[in-house]
C-alpha positions as CSV (number, residue, x, y, z in Angstrom):
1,X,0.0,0.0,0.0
2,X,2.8,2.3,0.3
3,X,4.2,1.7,-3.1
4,X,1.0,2.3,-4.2
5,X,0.4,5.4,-2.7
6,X,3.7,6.7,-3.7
7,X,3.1,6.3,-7.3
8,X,-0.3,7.7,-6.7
9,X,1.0,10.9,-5.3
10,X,4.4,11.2,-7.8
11,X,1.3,10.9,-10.7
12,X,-0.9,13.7,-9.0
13,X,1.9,15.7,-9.0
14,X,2.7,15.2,-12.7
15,X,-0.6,15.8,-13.8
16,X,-1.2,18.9,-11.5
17,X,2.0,20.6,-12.8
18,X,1.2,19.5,-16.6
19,X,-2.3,20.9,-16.5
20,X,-3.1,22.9,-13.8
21,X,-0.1,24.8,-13.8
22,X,-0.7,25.9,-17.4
23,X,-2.9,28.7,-15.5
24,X,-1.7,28.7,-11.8
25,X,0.3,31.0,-10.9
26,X,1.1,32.8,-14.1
27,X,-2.2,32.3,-15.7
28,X,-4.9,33.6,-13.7
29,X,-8.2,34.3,-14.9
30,X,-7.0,38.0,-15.0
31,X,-4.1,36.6,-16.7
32,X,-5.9,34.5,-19.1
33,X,-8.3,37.7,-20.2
34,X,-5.3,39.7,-20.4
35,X,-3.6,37.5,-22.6
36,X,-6.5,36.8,-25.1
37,X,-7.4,40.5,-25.3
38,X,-3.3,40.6,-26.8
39,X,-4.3,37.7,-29.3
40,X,-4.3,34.4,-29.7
41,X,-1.1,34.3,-31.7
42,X,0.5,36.3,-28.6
43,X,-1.2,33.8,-26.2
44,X,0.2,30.6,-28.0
45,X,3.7,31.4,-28.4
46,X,3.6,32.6,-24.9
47,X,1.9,29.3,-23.5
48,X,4.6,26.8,-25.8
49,X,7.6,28.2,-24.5
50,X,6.3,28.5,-21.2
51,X,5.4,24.9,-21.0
52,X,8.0,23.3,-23.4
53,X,10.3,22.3,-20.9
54,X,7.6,20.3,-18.6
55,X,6.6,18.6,-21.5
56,X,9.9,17.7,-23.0
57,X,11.0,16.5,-19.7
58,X,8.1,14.0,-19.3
59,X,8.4,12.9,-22.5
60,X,12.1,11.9,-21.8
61,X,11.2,10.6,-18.2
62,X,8.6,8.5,-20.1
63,X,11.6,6.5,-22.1
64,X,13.4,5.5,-18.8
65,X,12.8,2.4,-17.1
66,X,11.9,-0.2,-20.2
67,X,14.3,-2.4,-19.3
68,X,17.4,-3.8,-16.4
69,X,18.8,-6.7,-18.3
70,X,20.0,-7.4,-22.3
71,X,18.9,-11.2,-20.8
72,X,15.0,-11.7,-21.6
73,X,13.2,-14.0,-19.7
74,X,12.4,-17.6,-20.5
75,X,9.5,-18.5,-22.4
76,X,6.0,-17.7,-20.4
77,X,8.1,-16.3,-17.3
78,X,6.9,-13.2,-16.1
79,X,8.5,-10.3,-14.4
80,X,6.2,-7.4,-12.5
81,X,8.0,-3.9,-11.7
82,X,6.8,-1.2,-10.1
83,X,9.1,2.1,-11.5
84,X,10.1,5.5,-10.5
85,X,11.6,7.7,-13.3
86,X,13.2,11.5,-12.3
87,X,14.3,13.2,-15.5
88,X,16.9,16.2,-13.6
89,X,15.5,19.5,-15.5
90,X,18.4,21.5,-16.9
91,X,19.3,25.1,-15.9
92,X,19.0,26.7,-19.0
93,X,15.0,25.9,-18.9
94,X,14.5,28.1,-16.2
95,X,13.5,31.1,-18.3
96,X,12.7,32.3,-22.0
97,X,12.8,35.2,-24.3
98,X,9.9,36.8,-25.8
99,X,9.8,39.3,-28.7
100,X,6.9,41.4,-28.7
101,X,8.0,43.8,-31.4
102,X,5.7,42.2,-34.0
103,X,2.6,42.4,-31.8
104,X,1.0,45.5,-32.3
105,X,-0.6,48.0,-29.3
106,X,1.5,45.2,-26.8
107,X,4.7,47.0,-24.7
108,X,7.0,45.9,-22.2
109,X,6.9,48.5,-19.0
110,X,10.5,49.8,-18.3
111,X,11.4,48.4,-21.4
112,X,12.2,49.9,-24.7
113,X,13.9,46.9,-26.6
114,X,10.8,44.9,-27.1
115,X,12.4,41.4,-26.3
116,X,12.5,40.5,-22.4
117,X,13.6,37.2,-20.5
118,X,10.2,35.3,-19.0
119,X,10.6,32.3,-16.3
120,X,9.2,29.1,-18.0
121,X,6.8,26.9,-15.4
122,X,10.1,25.6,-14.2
123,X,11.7,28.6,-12.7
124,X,10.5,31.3,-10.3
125,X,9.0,35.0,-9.7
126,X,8.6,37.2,-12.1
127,X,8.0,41.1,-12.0
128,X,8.0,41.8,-15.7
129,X,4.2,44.1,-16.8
130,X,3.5,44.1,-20.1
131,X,1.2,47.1,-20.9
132,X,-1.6,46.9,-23.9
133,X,-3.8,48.8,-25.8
134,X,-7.6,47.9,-27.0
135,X,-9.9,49.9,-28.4
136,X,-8.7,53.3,-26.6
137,X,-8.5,50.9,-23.4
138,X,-5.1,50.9,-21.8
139,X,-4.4,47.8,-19.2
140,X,-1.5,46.2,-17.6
141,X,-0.7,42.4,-16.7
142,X,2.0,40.4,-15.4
143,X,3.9,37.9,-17.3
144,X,3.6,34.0,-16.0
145,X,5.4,32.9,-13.2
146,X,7.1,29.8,-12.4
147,X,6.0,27.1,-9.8
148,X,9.7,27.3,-8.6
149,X,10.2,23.2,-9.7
150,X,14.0,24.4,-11.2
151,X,14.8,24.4,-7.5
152,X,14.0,20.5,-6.9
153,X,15.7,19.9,-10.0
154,X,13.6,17.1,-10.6
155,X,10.6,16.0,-12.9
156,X,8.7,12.5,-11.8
157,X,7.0,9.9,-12.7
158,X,5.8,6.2,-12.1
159,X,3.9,3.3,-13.4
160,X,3.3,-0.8,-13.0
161,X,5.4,-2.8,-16.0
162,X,4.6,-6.2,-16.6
163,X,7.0,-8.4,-18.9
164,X,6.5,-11.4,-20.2
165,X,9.2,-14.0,-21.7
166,X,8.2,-15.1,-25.4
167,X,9.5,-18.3,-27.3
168,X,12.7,-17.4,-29.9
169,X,14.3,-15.3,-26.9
170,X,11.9,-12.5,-27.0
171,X,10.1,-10.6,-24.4
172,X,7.2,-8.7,-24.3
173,X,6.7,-5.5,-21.5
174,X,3.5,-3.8,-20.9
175,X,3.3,-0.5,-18.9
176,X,0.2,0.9,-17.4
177,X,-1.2,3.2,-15.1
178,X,-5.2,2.9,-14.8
179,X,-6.9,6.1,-15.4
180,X,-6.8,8.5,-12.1
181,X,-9.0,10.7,-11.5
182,X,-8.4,13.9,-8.9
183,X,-10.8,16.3,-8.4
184,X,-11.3,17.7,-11.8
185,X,-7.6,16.3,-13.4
186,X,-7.7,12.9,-15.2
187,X,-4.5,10.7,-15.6
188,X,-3.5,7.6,-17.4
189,X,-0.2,6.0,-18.8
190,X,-0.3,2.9,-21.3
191,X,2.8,1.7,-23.3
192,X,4.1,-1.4,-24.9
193,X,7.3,-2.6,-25.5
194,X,9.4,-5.5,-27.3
195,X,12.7,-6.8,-26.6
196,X,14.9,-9.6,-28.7
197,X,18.0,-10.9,-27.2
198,X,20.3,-11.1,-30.6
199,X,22.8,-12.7,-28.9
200,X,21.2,-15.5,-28.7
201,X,21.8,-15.9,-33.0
202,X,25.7,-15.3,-32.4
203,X,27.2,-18.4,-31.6
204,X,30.2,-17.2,-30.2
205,X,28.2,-15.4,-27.9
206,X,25.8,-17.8,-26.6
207,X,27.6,-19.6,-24.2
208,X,29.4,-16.1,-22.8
209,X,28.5,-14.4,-19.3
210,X,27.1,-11.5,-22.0
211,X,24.0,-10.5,-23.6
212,X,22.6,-8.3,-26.6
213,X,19.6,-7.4,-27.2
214,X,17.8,-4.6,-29.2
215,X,14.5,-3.3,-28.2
216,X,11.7,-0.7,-29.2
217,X,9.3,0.6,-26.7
218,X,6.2,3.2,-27.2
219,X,5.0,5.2,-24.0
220,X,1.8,7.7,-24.0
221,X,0.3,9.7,-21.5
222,X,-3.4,11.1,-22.1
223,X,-4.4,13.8,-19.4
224,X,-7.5,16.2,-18.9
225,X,-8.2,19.4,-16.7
226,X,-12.3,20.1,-16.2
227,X,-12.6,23.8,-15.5
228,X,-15.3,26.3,-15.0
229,X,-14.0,30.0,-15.0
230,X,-16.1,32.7,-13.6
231,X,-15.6,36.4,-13.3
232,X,-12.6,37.6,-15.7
233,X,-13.8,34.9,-18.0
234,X,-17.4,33.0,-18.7
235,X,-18.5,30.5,-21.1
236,X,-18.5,26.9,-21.0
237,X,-17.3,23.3,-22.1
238,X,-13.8,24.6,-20.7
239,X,-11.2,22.0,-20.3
240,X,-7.3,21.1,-21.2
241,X,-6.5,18.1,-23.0
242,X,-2.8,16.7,-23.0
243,X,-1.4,14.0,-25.1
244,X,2.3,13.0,-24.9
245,X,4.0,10.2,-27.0
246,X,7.2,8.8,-26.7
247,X,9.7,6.0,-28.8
248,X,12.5,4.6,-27.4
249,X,14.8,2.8,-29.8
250,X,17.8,1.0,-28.1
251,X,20.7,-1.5,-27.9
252,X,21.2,-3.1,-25.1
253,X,24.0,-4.7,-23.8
254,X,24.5,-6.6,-19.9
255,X,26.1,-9.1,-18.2
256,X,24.5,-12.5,-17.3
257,X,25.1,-13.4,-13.5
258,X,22.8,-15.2,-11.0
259,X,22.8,-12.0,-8.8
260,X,24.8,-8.8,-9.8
261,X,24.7,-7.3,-13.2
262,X,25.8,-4.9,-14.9
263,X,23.8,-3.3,-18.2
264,X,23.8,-0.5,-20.4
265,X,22.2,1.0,-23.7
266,X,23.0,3.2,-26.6
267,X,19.1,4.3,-28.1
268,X,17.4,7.5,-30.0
269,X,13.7,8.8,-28.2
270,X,11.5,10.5,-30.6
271,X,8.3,12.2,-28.4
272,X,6.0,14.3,-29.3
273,X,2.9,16.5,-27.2
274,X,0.1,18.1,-27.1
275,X,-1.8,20.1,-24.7
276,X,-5.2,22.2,-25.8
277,X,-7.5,25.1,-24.7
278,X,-10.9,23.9,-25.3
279,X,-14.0,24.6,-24.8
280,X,-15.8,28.5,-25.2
281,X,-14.3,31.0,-23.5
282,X,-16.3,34.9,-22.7
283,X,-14.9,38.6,-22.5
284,X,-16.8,41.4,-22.0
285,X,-14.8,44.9,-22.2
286,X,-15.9,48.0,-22.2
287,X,-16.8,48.3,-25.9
288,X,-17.5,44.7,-26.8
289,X,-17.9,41.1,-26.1
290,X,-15.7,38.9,-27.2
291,X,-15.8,34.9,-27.6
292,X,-13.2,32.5,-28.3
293,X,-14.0,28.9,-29.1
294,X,-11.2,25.9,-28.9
295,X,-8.4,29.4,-28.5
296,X,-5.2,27.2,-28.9
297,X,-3.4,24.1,-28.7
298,X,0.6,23.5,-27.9
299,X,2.5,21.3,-29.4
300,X,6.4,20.4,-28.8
301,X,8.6,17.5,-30.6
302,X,11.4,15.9,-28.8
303,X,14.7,13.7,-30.6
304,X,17.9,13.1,-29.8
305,X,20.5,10.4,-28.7
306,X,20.5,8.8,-25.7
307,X,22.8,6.5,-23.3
308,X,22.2,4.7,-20.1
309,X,24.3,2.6,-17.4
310,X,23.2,0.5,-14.5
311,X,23.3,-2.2,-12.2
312,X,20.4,-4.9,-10.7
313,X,20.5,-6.8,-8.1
314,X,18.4,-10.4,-8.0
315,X,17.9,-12.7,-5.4
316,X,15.2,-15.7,-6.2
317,X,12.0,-13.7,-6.9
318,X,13.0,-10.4,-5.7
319,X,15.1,-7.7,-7.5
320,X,16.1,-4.4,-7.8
321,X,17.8,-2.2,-10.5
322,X,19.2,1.4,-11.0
323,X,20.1,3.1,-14.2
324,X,21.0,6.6,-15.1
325,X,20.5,7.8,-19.0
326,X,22.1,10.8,-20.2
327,X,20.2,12.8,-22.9
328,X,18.0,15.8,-23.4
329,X,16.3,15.7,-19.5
330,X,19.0,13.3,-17.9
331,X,16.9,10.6,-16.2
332,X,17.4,8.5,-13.0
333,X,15.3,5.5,-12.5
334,X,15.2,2.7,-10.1
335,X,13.1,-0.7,-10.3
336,X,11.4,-3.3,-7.7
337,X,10.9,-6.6,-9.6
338,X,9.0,-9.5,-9.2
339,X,9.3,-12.4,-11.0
340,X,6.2,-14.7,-11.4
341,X,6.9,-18.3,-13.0
């Protein structure tokens, strides 16, 4: 039960910071009225690079973890994991520029230049106005603020994995994560994975203390916010929808003892995500009403190279593995297996 309610608190967080952060603290109603008054060309470029970096980091974290051994089990053997991934969020994430000078009636207070350095939902406080103009009405906002997560230097995530050995020294790995649902948020996590031990086709290899195995793994997570805004901002249907895909394509490589191991892989992640303003959103002004239906969505693509070390530890039915992967959001992720004949 405490497992369990570890990865059930490690996912609130995710979702709660992928979501609802979108508006909290930096988007406020205020802030959201403000903001689609500017435009909703304004509004999106704003919203992507102030959520690129949680995306892209979950997206990574959702690579780590697919596997502990280049060994695949024997034919109808099944492992269960529970998993922990933390992909460490880089220091240069912490904030963005914006270029307003192409936005018309849109100013920067205290700022002639027109370009001006915004924390992303990773970093921290933020004093930085911007100043607009509609129809003869002048008003002032602030820029979005971080949730200060640059400090914990840490993005997480978890999940149940179940693998299952395959005749012709293959293995089969599902991850999954039942739908959650937290107040108003929605969370779930499926993925599917294959692993084939080549090795096992190398003669001179398959007899040695080593194995090799290549493998290709597909994670997704599907999220939902259910809002209703008041005040600042009517109208109705209003919710965010997130979608994030990842691929991990790697060679594996470990050693093949009863108890300690050793394994490591060289692999590519390709991810891609979505997260979308729906639903109809209300602004009265002074002069007019305006109405916004479906206002944006955000996307981000991830690729790039990636390499991972680590060790396990097995004894009869119990195991445990840690592995660290260097690439875009470095990831640390540690395993508790159980293996089911």
């Amino acid at each position: 039960m405490v497992l369990l309610s570890t990865i059930l608190l490690a996912m609130k967080h995710v979702i709660w910071l992928l979501l609802f952060g979108v508006f909290s603290p930096g988007f406020s109603q205020d802030n959201l009225r403000s903001f689609l008054l500017v435009g909703i060309e304004f509004t999106e470029r704003v919203a992507s690079k102030y959520t690129e970096p949680m995306t892209e980091g979950i997206v990574y974290g959702l690579t780590g973890g697919w596997y502990n051994s280049a060994k695949v089990l024997e034919p109808w053997d099944i492992r269960v994991s529970i998993v922990s991934n933390g992909s460490f969020v880089p220091s240069e994430k912490e904030t963005f520029l914006i270029d307003i000078r192409d936005i018309p009636n849109l100013n920067i207070a205290q700022n002639d230049s027109g370009i001006a350095q915004i924390p992303t939902i990773l970093g921290g406080d933020t004093e930085l106005q911007f100043i607009a103009t509609r129809d003869g009405e002048q008003f002032e906002f602030t820029a979005p603020e971080g949730i200060g997560l640059i400090d914990l230097n840490l993005l997480p995530n978890a999940f149940l994995q179940l693998k299952i050995g395959l005749p012709k020294s293959t293995e089969l790995g599902v991850r999954y994560f039942p739908k959650l649902n937290i107040d108003d948020i929605g969370l779930e996590i499926w993925g599917l994975g294959i692993q084939h031990q080549i090795s096992d086709w190398i003669p001179p290899l398959q007899d040695s203390k080593i194995a090799i195995s290549g493998a290709v793994a597909y994670t997704t997570l599907l999220g939902e916010y259910n809002f209703v805004t008041d005040g600042f901002v009517t109208g109705n249907n209003q919710k965010i929808d997130a979608k994030l895909d990842s691929w991990l394509f790697e060679l594996i490589g470990s050693t093949k003892n009863p108890v300690f191991n050793i394994y490591g892989g060289l692999g590519y992640v390709l991810g891609k995500s979505s997260v979308q303003l729906e639903g109809t959103y209300v602004i009265e002004t002074n002069t007019e009403t305006l109405s916004f239906t479906d206002p944006f969505e955000v996307r981000n693509t991830v690729e790039g190279l990636r390499a991972n070390i680590g060790a396990s530890v097995t004894v009869k039915w119990f195991g445990i593995n840690l592995d660290y992967t260097v690439q875009g959001f470095n990831n640390l992720s540690l395993g508790l297996n159980f293996k089911i004949k």
